[in-house]
C-alpha positions, 0 to 999 in steps of 0.5 A: 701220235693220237690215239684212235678216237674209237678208243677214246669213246671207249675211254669215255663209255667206261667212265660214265659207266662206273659213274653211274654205277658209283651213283647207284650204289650210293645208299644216299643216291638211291634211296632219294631216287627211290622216293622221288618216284614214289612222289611222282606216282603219288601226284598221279594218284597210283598209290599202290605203285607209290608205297612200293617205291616208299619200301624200296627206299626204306629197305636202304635205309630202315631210318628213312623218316621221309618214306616211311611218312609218304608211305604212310599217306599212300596207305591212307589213301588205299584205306589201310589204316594199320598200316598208315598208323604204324607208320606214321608211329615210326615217323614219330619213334624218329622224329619225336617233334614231327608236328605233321605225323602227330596230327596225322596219328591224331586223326586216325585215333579220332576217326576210331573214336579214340578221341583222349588219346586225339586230344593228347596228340593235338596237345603234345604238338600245341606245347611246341607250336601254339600257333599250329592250325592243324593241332587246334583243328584236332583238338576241337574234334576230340573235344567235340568226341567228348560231347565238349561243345564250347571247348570244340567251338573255341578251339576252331575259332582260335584256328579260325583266327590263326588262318582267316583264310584257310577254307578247310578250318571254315568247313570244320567249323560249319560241321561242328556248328551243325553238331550243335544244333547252330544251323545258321552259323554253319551255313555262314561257316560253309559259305564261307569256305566256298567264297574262299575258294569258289574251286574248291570241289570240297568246299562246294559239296560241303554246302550242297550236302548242308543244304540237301541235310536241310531239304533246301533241294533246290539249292543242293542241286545248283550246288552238285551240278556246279561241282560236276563242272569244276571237276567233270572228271570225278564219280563224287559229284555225280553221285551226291547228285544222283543220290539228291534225287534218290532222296526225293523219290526222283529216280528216274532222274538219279537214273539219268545222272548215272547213266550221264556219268558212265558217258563221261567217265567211260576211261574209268571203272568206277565210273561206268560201273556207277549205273550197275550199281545203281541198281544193285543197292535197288535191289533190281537184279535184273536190271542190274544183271543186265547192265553188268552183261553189258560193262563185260562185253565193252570191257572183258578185261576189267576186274571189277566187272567180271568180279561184280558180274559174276556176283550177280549171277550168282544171286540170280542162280546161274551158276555155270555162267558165274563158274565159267568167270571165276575159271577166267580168273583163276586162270589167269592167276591161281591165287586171285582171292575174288576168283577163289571167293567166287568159286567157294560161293558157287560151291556153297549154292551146289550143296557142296560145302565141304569144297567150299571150305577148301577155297575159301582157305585157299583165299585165306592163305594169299589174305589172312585178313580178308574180312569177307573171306572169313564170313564166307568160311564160317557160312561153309562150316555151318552148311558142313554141320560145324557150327563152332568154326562157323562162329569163330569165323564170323567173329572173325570177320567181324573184327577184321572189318571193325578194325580195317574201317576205323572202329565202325564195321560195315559189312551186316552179314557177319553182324546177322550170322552172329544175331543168330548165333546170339539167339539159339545160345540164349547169348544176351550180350552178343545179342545186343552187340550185334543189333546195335550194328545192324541198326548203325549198317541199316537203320531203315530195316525193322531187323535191328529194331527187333532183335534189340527188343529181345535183348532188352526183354531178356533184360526186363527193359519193357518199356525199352524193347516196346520203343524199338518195336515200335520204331520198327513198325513205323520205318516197315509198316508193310513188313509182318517183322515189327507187328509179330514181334510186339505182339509177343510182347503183348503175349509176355505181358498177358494182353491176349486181345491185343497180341491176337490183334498185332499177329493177325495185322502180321499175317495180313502182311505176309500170309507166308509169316511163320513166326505169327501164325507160331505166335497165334497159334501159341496164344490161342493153346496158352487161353486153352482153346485148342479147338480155335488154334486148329481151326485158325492153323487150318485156315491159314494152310488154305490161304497159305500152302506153304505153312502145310509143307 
């Protein structure tokens, strides 16, 4: 008698159901099936989704040198190089001869300027793999670090010579080459690469940027527009164009461009954000404020609008719009550390920054490491009268960025708060550390220049501090900055006639400028004719009310 085929099904359900549960469980099954996602998110470029997968696949099998070396890629890609390094360190602590992790370890080391410690790594792959191209790259790098130019440039020929076709190796080449001053040869080299492969997005910005370097306009542009059509999905070429035109004091066709991309890139954030922007770094707040208006009304639930939105509202002083943004985030997660910054800065411009610090520490405890949240926190403490948590806040921050961004920090304010910390302390060192930053972050703004000209006359570095003076006086000849400082060293040095002659080319500049009417005044009482510094204060006071007030 057959059984009843209701059964049988039933039979079967139950045998591929312990099946796939034995295939489930199988720590072998599931930590390959976990990194096999990872690698599918990867490919389309979701990388935070991809490292959670990397984890997961990890959390099976601590020992798993596969995922912790994608995983290690993901973090490179979202910018988080401690955890890319420590990764990759654990690769390694695996897989000792694991050539692709020791050069990747290599160039994070070079990238924050390690450049022995690169060269070691580039060598310990090298004792294994003489022909390794990658190692040879390396190499030349670290030498190149270590202002080794012939040994840079050998080593990238050798490389050269192992893959004669390999466009990256040219490109490396036609940058060292620029380094050392052999304009001709890098541009043979970046040609090269682009002749290697003519699709190559890299390989094409690579010799438009050589040729924008070289003011060769024309060319740069051919160049940009020919990579916004090999990839007319990507913000890169676009933005290499827009800046070309920028450069040349063409905005209204950087303009163009921009508003061009926001069209074409209208499925992606950071493209239609690209205008907005735009005219942030302008400094056109109302232009600016305007744009963002219109990107929250097309797109209410994109963060980085709202976020960048609310930014701009707060510059402008309208603070009840701004408040009502950051509510909607908060709202929506209680925790979001963009809301929570946003709050506390509102509650810093409402003279309120005691409540300030409650939501910048708030912030804090979701991202211990948020560079900016710190530099924010230290503002609060110095509008709340503590000066001390203000500065350990802002060195704080200071170190977060340093070490988030490879050894090169980008973020000035902290840099600034610090300058001036630097300066009420007398703090010398910390004076010069801090200016040389600003100067590396704004090397177009005569601050810099002029706080290292007091650090250098601190040190009785004259001729060092009347350089950088200078140099401030030729990059901002409208700014009151470079004429009033220079001429205080021409009041240390007693050349009276020509102090009074820079502070009154300072106060043209700026009716408004304390420092040079402080500094004019002081050199008219140090001549002893206090009869003239009165005069000339009050004259200033009728040209200038506010220096009455």
């Amino acid at each position: 008698m057959k059984k009843p085929r209701s059964s049988a099904v039933f039979l079967l359900v139950i045998t591929l159901t312990v099946l796939f549960e034995g295939c489930h469980r199988d720590p072998a099954v599931a930590k390959r099936k976990y990194l096999e996602s990872g690698d599918r998110y990867y490919a389309k470029e979701k990388y935070r989704e991809a490292a959670i997968q990397y984890q997961n696949a990890i959390k099976i099998d601590p020992r798993y040198a596969e995922a912790h070396f994608q995983l290690a890629q993901s973090y490179l890609r979202l910018a988080n190089w401690i955890g890319a390094y420590q990764e990759l360190l654990r690769v390694i602590d695996l897989k000792p001869d694991d050539a692709k992790a020791q050069i990747a370890v290599g160039n994070l080391l070079l990238a924050a300027r390690k450049f022995p410690e690169a060269q070691q790594r580039a060598e310990t792959v090298l004792k294994k793999d003489p022909n390794n191209v990658d190692a040879h790259v390396l190499l030349a790098n670290a030498y190149a670090g270590q202002q080794d130019v012939e040994g840079s440039l050998q080593e990238m020929r050798g490389a050269i010579q192992l893959a004669p076709s390999k466009p990256e190796t040219y490109m490396n080449m036609g940058l060292l080459q620029l380094s050392a001053k052999q304009t001709e040869q890098a541009e043979q080299s970046f040609k090269k690469a682009v002749e290697l492969n003519p699709k190559s997005l890299t390989a094409v910005l690579s010799l438009g940027n050589f040729y924008a370097g070289q003011r060769r306009w024309a060319e740069a542009e051919g160049l940009f527009r020919q990579a916004i059509e090999l990839q007319p999905k990507k913000v890169l070429p676009r933005v290499a164009l827009a800046r070309l035109y920028l450069v040349q004091g063409q905005r209204s066709q950087a303009e163009q461009v921009l508003a061009d991309a926001k069209k074409a890139l209208s499925d992606q954030s950071e493209g239609y954000r690209l205008l907005g922007e735009f005219y942030l770094t302008l400094g056109d707040l109302d232009k600016a404020t305007a744009e963002y208006a219109s990107l929250y009304r097309e797109h209410p639930k994109d963060h980085m609008v709202k976020k960048d939105y609310a930014q701009l509202l707060i510059m402008k002083g309208r603070l009840e719009e701004a408040s009502r943004l950051s509510d909607e985030m908060l709202k929506q997660n209680p925790k979001d550390v963009d809301g929570l910054l946003l709050r506390g800065e509102i509650l810093d411009r409402q003279d309120r920054p005691k409540d300030a610090v409650q939501a910048f520490e708030s912030a804090l405890k979701t991202e211990p490491d948020n560079a900016v949240a710190h530099y924010h926190l230290g503002q609060a403490f110095a509008l709340s009268g503590n000066p001390e948590r203000a500065e350990s806040e802002w060195r704080e921050a200071v170190r977060l960025d340093s070490v988030q961004h490879r050894g090169q920090p980008t973020m000035i304010e902290p840099q600034e708060a610090l300058a001036a910390v630097a300066v009420n302390k007398g703090d010398i060192d910390l004076l010069a550390q801090t200016s040389e930053q600003i100067i590396r972050l704004q090397p177009g703004s005569p601050n810099g220049y002029s706080l290292r000209a007091a650090a250098r006359m601190a040190r009785k570095d004259m001729a060092g501090a009347e350089e950088d003076l200078k140099k401030a006086i030729e990059i901002a000849p409208q700014s009151p900055v470079g004429y009033s400082h220079l001429a205080g060293l021409r009041l240390a040095q007693k050349q009276y006639s020509e102090a009074e002659k820079l502070y009154e080319q300072a106060l043209n500049r700026d009716p408004n400028a304390v420092d040079a009417l402080q500094g004019l005044v002081n050199l008219y009482l140090v001549e002893k004719q206090p009869a003239k510094a009165l005069a000339r204060l009050n004259q200033q006071i009728s040209k200038s009310p506010a220096h009455g007030t």
